[in-house]
N, C-alpha and C positions, 0 to 999 in steps of 0.2 A: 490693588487693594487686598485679595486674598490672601497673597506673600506676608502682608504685614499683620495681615488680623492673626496668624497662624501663629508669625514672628513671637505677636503680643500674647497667647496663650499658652508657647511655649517657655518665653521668658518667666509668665507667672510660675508655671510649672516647677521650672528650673527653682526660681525665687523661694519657692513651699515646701521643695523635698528635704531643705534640711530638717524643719519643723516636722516635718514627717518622721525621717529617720529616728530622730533623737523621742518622739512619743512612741514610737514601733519598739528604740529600747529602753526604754524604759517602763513600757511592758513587760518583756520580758527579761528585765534585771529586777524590777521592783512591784509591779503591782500582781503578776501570776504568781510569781512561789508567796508572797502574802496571802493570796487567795485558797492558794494550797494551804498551807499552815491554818490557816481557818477552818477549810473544811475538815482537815485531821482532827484540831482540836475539840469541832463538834460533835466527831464518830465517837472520839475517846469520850468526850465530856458521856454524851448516851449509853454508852458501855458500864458505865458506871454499874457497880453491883455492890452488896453489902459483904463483905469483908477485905475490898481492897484500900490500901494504903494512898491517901489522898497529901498535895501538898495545896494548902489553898493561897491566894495568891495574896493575903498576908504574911506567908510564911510559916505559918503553923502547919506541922505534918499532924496527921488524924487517920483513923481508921472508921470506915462508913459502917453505918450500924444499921440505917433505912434508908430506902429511895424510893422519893416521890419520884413525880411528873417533872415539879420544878423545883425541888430542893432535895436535900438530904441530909441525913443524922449524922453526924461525922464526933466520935469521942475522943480528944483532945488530952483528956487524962482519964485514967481509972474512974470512973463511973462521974465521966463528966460530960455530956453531949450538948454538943449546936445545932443550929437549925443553918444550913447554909443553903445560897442560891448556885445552883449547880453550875450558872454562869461565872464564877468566883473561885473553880478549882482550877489551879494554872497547871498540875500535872497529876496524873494517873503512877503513881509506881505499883512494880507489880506483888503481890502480897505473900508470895515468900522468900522476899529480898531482907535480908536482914543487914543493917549496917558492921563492921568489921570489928567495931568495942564494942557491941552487941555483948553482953554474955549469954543473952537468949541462944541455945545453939538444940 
C-alpha cells in the first residue's frame, strides 16, 4: 500500500510541474520586468521638479512650472498652464535636450 500512495503523489507531482514551469516563466518574462518598469516610472514620476520637460500621456510635451504632492503646473504654450495629475506624465525628458529643428541653440 505505501508503493502506491507514494506512486499516487508522485504522479500528481509529475501531473503539476508543467503548470508550474510555465507560471515560474512567466514570471519572469512578464510580470517582474512590468514590476520593474513600475517602480522606475514612479522614481521618475517623484523626481519631478520645476523646469523639466514633461511628455504627458496625451501627448502633449509641457514644461513644469510647479509641483504639488499630487499634481503639477505643466505650461503647454507661452503663458498657458495645466493642472495635471502627476500620475498622467508617461515620460520625464531631461531639460536641456533640445529637439534638432530646434532653432533655440
Amino acid at each position: 500500500m505505501p508503493a502506491t500512495a507514494d506512486g499516487g503523489i508522485v504522479a500528481a507531482i509529475v501531473q503539476f510541474l508543467p503548470f508550474i514551469a510555465i507560471f515560474v516563466l512567466f514570471y519572469f518574462l512578464l510580470i517582474r520586468p512590468q514590476q520593474k518598469r513600475a517602480k522606475e516610472h514612479a522614481a521618475t514620476i517623484n523626481a519631478v521638479k520645476r523646469g523639466d520637460t514633461v511628455v504627458l500621456s496625451s501627448g502633449m510635451i509641457g514644461k513644469v512650472t510647479r509641483v504639488e504632492e499630487a499634481e503639477v503646473n505643466v505650461e503647454i504654450a507661452p503663458s498657458v498652464n495645466v493642472r495635471v495629475v502627476k500620475g498622467m506624465i508617461a515620460e520625464v525628458r531631461n531639460r536641456t535636450a533640445i529637439a534638432a529643428n530646434d532653432s533655440k541653440a
